[in-house]
C-alpha positions as CSV (number, residue, x, y, z in Angstrom):
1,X,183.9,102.4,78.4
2,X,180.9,104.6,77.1
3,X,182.1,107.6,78.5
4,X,185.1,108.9,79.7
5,X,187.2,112.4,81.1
6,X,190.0,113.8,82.1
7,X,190.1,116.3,84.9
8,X,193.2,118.6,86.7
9,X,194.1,116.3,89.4
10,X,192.4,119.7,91.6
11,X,189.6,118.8,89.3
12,X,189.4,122.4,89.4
13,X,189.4,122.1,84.7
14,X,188.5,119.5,82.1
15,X,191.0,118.2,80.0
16,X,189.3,116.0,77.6
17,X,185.8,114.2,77.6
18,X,184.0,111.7,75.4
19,X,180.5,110.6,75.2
20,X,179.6,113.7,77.3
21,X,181.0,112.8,80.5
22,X,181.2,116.7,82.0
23,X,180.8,116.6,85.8
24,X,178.9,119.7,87.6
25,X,181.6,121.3,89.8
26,X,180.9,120.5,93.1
27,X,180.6,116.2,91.7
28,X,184.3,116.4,90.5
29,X,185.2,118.7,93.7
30,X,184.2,115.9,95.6
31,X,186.1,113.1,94.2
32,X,188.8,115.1,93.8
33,X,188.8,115.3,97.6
34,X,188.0,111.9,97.7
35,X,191.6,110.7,96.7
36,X,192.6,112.4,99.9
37,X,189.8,111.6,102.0
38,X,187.0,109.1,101.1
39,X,185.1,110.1,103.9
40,X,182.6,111.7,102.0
41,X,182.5,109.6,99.6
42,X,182.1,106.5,101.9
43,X,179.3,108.2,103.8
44,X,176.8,109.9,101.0
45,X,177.9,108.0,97.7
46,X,179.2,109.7,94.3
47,X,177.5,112.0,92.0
48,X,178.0,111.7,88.5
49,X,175.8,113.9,86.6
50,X,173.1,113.6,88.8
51,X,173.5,109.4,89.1
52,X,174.0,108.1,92.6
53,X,177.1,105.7,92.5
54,X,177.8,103.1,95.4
55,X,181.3,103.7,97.0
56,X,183.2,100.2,96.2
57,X,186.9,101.5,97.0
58,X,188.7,104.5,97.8
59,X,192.2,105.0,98.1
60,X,194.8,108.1,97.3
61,X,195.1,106.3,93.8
62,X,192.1,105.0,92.8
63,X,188.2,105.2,93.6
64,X,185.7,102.8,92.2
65,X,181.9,103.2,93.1
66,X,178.9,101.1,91.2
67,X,175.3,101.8,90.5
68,X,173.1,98.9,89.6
69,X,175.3,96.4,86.7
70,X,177.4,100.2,85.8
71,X,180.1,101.5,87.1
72,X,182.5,104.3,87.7
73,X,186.3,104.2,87.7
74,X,188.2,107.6,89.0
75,X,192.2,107.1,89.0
76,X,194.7,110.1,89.9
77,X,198.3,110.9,88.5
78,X,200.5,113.3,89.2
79,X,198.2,115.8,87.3
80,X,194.9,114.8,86.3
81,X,192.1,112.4,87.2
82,X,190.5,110.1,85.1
83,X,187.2,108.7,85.3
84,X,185.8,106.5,82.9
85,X,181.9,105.3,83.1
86,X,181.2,101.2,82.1
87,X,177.7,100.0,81.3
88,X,176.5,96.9,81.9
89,X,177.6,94.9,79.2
90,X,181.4,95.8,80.5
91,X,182.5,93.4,83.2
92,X,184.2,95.6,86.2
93,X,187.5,93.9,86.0
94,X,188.2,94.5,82.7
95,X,187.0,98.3,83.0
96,X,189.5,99.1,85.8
97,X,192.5,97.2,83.9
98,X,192.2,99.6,81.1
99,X,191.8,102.9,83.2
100,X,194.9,101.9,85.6
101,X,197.0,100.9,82.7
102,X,196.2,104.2,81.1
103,X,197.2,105.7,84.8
104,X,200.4,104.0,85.0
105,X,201.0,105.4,81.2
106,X,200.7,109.3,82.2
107,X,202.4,108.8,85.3
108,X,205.3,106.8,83.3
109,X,204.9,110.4,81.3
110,X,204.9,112.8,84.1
111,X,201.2,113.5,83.8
């Protein structure tokens, strides 16, 4: 990952960013939303800092969108969301591995 954050699951706060990941309000209000109802999502795309990502999949868990060879991963825990951006030189597979198992570690935590 290039660039990475961690949101309230409301996605209402930011918890901790790297390599300037900082969403506008309304891009992490959406996702946040998302996990509920992908609706949105499925029907306009999702924003991230201005970038237009391709839905891939959306579930209560996990959302995962793509725009040209990079890619987005978004998973929720009991608190927070993470999402974590991959460039092209990161294979998908490999980029959702690491943000699930980090996931399955704060919700293993109660985060």
């Amino acid at each position: 990952m290039d660039k990475a954050a961690i949101y309230s699951r409301a996605g209402d706060s930011l918890w901790a960013s790297s390599g300037g990941l900082n969403l506008a309000a309304t891009e992490i209000g959406k996702i946040a939303r998302g996990f509920d109802d992908p609706s949105g999502l499925q029907s306009t795309g999702m924003q991230v800092q201005g970038q237009k990502y391709m839905l891939l999949r959306a579930d209560d868990r996990s959302i995962y969108a793509r725009h040209d060879a990079e890619g987005m991963v978004c998973v929720r825990t009991k608190q927070t969301v993470i999402l974590a951006h991959y460039p092209p030189t990161v294979q998908a597979g490999e980029a959702t591995k690491i943000v699930e198992q980090l996931a399955d570690y704060l919700i293993g935590v109660q985060y």
